[in-house]
Structures are given as C-alpha cells and as structure tokens.
N, C-alpha and C positions, 0 to 999 in steps of 0.2 A: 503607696503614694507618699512622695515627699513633705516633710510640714510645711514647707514653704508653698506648694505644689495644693496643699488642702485649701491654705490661707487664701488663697488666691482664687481658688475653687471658691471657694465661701462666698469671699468678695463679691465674685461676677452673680453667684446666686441670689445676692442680697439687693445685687444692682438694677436684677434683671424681675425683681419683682412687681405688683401692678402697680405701687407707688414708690417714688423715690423715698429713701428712710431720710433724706434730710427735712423730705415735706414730712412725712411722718414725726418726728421731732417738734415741731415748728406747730402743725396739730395735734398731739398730744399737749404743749407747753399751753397751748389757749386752753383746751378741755380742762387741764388739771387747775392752772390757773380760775377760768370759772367753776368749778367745783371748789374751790379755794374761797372762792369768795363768796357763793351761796352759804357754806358750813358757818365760816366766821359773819356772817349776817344773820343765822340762825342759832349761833351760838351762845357770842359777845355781843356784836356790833362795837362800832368806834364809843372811845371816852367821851365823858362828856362835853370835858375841857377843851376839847380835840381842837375847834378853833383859836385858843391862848395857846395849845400846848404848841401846833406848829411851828410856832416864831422862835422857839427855844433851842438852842443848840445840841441838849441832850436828847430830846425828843428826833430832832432830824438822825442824830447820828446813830441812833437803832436802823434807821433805814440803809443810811451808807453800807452797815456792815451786812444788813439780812441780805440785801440787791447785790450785795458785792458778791456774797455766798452764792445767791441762787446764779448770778452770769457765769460763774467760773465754775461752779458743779456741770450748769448744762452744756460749758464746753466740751471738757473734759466728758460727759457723759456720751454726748454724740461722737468722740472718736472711739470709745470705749467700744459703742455698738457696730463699729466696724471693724473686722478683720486686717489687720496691718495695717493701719491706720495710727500714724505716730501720737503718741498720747505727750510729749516729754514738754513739752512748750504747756499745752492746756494742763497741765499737772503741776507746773512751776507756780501758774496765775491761782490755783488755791491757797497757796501762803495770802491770800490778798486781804481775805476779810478778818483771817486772826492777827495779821501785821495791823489792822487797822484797829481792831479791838486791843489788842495789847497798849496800840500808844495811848489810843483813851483813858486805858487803866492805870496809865501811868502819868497822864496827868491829872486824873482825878484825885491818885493819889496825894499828886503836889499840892495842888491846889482844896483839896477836904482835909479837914480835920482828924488825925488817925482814929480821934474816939467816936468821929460821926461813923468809921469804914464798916464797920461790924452793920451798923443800921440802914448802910446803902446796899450793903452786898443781899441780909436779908430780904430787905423790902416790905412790901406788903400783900405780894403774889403769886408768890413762889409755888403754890401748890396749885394756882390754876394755872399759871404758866406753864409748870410741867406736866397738867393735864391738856391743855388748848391747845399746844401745837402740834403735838404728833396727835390729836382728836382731827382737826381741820386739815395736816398733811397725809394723813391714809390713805386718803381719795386720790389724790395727785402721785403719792405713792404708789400707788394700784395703777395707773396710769403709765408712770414712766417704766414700771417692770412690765406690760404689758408691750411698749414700744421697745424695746431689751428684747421680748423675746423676738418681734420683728424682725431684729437687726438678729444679726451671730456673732454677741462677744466672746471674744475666746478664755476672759478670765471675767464669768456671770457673778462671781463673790462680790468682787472687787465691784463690777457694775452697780450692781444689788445698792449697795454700801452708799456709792455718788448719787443714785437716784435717788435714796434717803436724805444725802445732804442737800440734793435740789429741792426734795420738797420739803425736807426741814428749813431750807432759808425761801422758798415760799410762803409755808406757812409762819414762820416766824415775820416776815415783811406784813401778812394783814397782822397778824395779833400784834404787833408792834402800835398800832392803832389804839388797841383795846387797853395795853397796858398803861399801868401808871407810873410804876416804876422805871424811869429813863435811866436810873445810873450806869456807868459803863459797867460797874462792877456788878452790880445786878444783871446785867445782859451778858457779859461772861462768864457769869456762873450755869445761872438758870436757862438761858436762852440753850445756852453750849451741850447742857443737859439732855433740855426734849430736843431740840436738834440729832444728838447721838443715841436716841432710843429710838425716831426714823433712819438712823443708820444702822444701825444693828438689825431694824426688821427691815429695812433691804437687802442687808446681807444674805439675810435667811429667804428672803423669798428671790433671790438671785441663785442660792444656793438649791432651791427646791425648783422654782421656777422656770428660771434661763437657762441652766445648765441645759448642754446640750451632747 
C-alpha cells in the first residue's frame, strides 16, 4: 500500500469511529481544563491581592501569553491528530505567544531600571513556579495523549511535544492566578521553563504512547 493510500486509510478509520475526534478534542479540552482547575484549587489557590492585582497591566498580560499559548497549541494539536491534515497555517499561529512575550520583555526592559532586571527576572517564585505548573498540567497532559491516541498521528513525538505545550499554557493560565511575580521577565524565564518540562514529557509519552 501506497503512503498516501495508508494516510487516507487512517483518515477514513479515524472518521468512522463512535465519536468524531473533533468532539473528542473539544471533550477532552473541558476534562483537562477541569482537572486543571481542581489541582490549582487544591494546590495554590488565587493570590491574595488577586482582586488589586487584576487592574494591573503586568498581571493581565501573563494571561494574554498563557491563553495565547494554549489556543495555538490546541490548534495545531487537533490537526496533528489527523492524518493529512495540513498542520502549516496552525504551526505559523505558535510564534503568537513568544512574539508577544518577547515584546513585553523588551519593553520592560526600556522602561525598568537595568539594576532592578536581575531582581524581576529572579522573583520571589521561581522554585514553585517550576514545581506548580507541570504538577497541575500532568492531569491535562494525560488527557490530551490519551485523545492522541484516539486520533492517528502520523508524527506522535511531535504530537506528544504540542500536547505538553497545551497543557503547559493551561496550567500556566490558572497558576498565573497564584503567582506574584507578574514581570514579563519573570514569565519568560520561569514560565518557559515548567512549560518545557510538559513538553519534553509529552514527547516521551507521544513517543511511548501514540506511536503507532
């Protein structure tokens, strides 16, 4: 059989199953989303300040980038999980949330003091940051490789990998809540961090998992 000939096979396999994988997607995103938000309730919970912090510009804009992360991973993820299914548009829209983080960082830079950058990049969080969000993204992690294996992606690394970065800018959107640290520089560090340690264990569990 032809590769195109398989792909195609795949397709109609994956089409013809008892649920459509786009509802499958759409229900796994609420499951993991509410596991998301049980863990970070049982975790952290929201800052104190949560009600002053909101009106704050640096506070909102942890959000722009986590939401911006998680829409463009789950696009890209759900063409992933289809067989010839053009990935090249939904792969372009992930530049979205580091273009957005970048320009933060660069005006934080203009606008802070270079001797404050050292003490905004560290923060005051960093070690639960890098513990809290791939602790609360596992759940949702385990969720979107399990819809992965639903589907038949033809390259399950690569899947693996996006599924980490959805539920690493899921879990990074609640703990955004919890944190104190709003700096951009702080959230491009540290955020980018436990973000890429649910990518790296999607990898592997795309690699152990999905493969098919």
């Amino acid at each position: 059989m032809r590769t195109d000939d398989l792909i195609k096979a795949l397709d109609a396999d994956a089409r013809s199953t008892a649920m459509p994988l786009g509802s499958a997607w759409w229900i796994g995103a609420v499951a993991a989303t509410l596991i998301a938000a049980v863990m970070f309730w049982l975790a952290v919970g929201p800052r104190t300040d949560i009600a002053t912090a909101m009106y704050t510009t640096r506070f909102v804009a942890k959000f722009v980038f986590t939401i911006a992360l998680a829409i463009s991973a789950f696009a890209l993820i759900r063409a992933l999980s289809t067989p010839g299914a053009a990935t090249g548009r939904a792969a372009a829209w992930m530049v979205a949330a580091p273009l957005l983080v970048a320009v933060a960082v660069g005006l934080e830079l203009f606008s802070v003091p270079a001797a404050d950058w050292g003490r905004r990049l560290v923060g005051s969080n960093m070690l639960i940051c890098l513990s809290f969000i791939p602790l609360i993204g596992i759940g949702p992690l385990a969720v979107f490789l399990a819809v992965l294996r639903y589907g038949a992606p033809t390259r399950p690394v690569l899947a693996g990998a996006v599924a980490g970065l959805l539920a690493g800018g899921l879990a990074a959107t609640f703990y955004a809540a919890h944190c104190f640290d709003d700096s951009p520089l702080f959230v491009a560090t540290w955020y980018t961090i436990a973000i890429a340690i649910l990518a790296a264990l999607g990898a592997l569990g795309g690699r152990l998992f999905v493969r098919w």
